[in-house]
C-alpha positions in Angstrom: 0.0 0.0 0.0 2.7 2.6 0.3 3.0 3.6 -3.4 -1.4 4.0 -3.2 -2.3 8.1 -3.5 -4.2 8.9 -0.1 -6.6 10.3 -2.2 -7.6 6.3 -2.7 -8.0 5.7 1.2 -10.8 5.1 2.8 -11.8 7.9 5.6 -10.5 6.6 8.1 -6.9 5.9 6.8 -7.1 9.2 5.2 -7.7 10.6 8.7 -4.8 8.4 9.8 -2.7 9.8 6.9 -3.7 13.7 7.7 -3.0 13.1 11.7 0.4 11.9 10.8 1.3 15.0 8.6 -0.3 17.0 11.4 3.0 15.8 13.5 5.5 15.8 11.3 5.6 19.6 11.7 5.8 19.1 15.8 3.3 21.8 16.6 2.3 23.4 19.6 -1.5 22.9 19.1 -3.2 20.5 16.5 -6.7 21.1 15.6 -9.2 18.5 14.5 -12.1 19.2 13.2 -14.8 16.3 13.4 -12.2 13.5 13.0 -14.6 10.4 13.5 -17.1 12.2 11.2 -18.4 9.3 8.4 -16.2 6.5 9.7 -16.6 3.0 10.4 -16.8 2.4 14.8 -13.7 0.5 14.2 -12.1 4.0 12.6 -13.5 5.9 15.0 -12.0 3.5 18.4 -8.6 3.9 16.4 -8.7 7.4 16.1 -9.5 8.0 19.3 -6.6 5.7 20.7 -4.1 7.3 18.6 -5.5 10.9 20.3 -5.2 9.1 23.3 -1.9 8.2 22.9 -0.6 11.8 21.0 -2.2 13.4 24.1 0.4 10.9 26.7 3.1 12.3 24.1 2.5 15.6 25.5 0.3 17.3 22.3 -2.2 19.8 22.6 -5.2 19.6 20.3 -8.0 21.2 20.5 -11.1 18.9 19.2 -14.7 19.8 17.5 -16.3 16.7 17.8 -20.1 15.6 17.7 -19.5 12.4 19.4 -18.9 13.9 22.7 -18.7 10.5 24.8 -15.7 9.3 23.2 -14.3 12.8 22.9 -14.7 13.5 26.7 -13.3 10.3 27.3 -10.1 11.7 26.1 -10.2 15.0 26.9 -8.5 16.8 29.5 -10.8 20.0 29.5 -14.5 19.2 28.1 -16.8 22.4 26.9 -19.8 21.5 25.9 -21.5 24.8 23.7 -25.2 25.0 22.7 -26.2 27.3 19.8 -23.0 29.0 19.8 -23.0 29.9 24.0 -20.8 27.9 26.7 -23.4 25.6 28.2 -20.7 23.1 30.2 -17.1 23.6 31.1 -15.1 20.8 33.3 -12.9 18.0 32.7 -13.9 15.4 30.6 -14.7 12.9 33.3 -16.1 16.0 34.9 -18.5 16.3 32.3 -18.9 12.8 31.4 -20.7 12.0 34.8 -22.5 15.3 35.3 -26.0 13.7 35.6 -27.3 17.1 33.3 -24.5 16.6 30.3 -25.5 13.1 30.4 -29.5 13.6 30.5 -29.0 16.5 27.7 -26.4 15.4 25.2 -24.8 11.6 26.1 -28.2 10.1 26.1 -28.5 8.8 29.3 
């Protein structure tokens, strides 16, 4: 596979693909825009991991993601915004068991 054009991936390894080119600049802060957006659950576990583990590695991102279970799973800092406005601020486990955050947007 290393001589196929990423344009020929599928999402998620084009993800995989832009996540890697992210880091071979060694930034201070990485942004990622909806990275699990259209992929396969298996895509989205692995994209989360590799977070995970870029996150252990001492990288700052900064995520906008829909799926805000496994995003506050990961996350350090958690803000949860409704129609544009700062509804939720905490930690991610913070926010992950505020009974509110879970009634309102984890679906529980």
């Amino acid at each position: 596979r290393k001589r196929q054009l990423a344009g020929s991936l599928s999402g998620g390894e084009q993800q995989m693909v832009a996540i890697g080119r992210a880091l071979m600049t060694t930034p201070k802060l990485i942004l990622l825009d909806e990275p699990s957006l259209g992929l396969s659950p298996k895509f989205v576990t692995l994209i989360f991991e590799k977070l995970q583990e870029m996150q252990q590695a001492g990288y700052t991102m900064m995520v906008v993601e829909q799926n805000a279970a496994k995003a506050l799973s990961v996350a350090d800092r958690g803000y949860v915004l409704e129609l544009g406005q700062n509804r939720f601020e905490g930690t991610g486990q913070a926010l992950l068991d505020d009974p509110e955050v879970k009634r309102l947007y984890l679906g529980g």
